[in-house]
N, C-alpha and C positions, 0 to 999 in steps of 0.2 A: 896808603898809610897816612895817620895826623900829621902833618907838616912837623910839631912838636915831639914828635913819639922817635925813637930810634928803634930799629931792629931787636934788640934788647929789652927795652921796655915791654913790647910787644909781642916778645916770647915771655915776660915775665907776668904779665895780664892774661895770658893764656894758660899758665903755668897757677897760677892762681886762682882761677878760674875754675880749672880741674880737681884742684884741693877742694874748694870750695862746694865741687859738682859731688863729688867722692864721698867729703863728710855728709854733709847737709841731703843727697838723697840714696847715693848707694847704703851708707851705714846707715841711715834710717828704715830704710828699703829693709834691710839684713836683720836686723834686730826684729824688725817688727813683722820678723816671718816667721820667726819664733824657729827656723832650720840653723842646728847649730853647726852644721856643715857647712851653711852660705856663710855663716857670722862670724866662723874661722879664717876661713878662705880673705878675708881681711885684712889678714894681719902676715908680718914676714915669718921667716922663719925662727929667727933670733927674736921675736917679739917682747916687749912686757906690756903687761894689760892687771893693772893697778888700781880693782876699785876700791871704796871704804870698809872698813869694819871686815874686810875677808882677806884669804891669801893672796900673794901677788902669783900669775902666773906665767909661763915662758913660755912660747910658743903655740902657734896652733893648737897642738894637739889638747895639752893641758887650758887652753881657751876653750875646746870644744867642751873637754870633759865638764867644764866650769859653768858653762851655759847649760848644758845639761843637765847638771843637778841641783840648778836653782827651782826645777818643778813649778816653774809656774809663767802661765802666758805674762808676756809685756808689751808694752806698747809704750814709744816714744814718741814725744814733741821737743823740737828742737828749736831753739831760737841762738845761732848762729850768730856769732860777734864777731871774728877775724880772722882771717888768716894771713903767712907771711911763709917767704924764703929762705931761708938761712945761708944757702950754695947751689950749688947745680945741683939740683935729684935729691935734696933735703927743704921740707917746710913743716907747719905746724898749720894746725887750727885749734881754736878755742869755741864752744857754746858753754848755753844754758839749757840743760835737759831737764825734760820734767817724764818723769818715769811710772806709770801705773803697772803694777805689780797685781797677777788676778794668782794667790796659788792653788795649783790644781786643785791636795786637799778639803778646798773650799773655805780655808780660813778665810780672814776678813782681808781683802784689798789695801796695797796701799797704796800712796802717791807720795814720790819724791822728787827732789829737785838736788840735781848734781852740776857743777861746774864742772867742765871736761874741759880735757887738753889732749890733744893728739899730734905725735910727732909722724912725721910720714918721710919713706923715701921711695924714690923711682926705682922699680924692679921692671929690668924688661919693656921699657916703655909704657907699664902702667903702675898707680900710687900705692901701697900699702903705709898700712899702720906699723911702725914700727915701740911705738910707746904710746899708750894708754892713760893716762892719770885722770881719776876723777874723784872729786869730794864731795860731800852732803853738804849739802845748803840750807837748812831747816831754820825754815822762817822767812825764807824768801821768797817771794811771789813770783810765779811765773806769769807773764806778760805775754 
């Protein structure tokens, strides 16, 4: 261990780590498998999942149905800004998504850019989503 570091620190760099590991490639992983059973499986039980312009939903179940009837493959790019602690078994992360939308019907493609915020707690020794929030950013470039 860093001479500097205490026990603490170094469960909380680890702890951080994992948020970090979670958002940035399991939820990317999940999303962009377009299975809305993995993309459920995400989130707790008591969840909210909060995007723009649509309803808020509560739980898995109502997440699944919600992915599902957006009809149409996506694909995320993530550019990852923070995350933090708040207690033992409670943290957040924050990015910058940029979101291509293909819908099945064949309409015309689009691209979006959301700001996300993800509240997470430890379930069982591993992270879920516990809140969701994310907003349109239109007109911001994604980097």
């Amino acid at each position: 261990m860093h001479p500097s570091l205490n026990a603490t620190d170094v469960e909380s760099g680890t702890e951080l780590e994992q948020i970090r590991r979670y958002i940035e490639q399991d939820y990317v992983a999940a999303a962009n498998s377009n299975d809305a059973a993995r993309y459920a499986s995400l989130y707790t039980a008591d969840a909210l999942w909060s995007p723009p312009s649509a309803p808020d939903r509560r739980g898995p179940a109502a997440i699944r149905f919600a992915f599902i009837a957006k009809q149409a493959d996506i694909h995320i790019k993530m550019n990852f800004q923070e995350c933090g602690l708040f207690s033992v078994g409670f943290g957040f992360a924050t990015a910058l998504v940029q979101v291509h939308v293909a819908p099945f019907n064949q309409t015309p493609t689009e691209d979006l850019i959301y700001r996300a915020l993800w509240h997470v707690r430890k379930e069982v020794g591993n992270w879920k989503i516990c809140r969701q929030i994310f907003t349109e950013k239109p007109g911001l470039e994604f980097v």
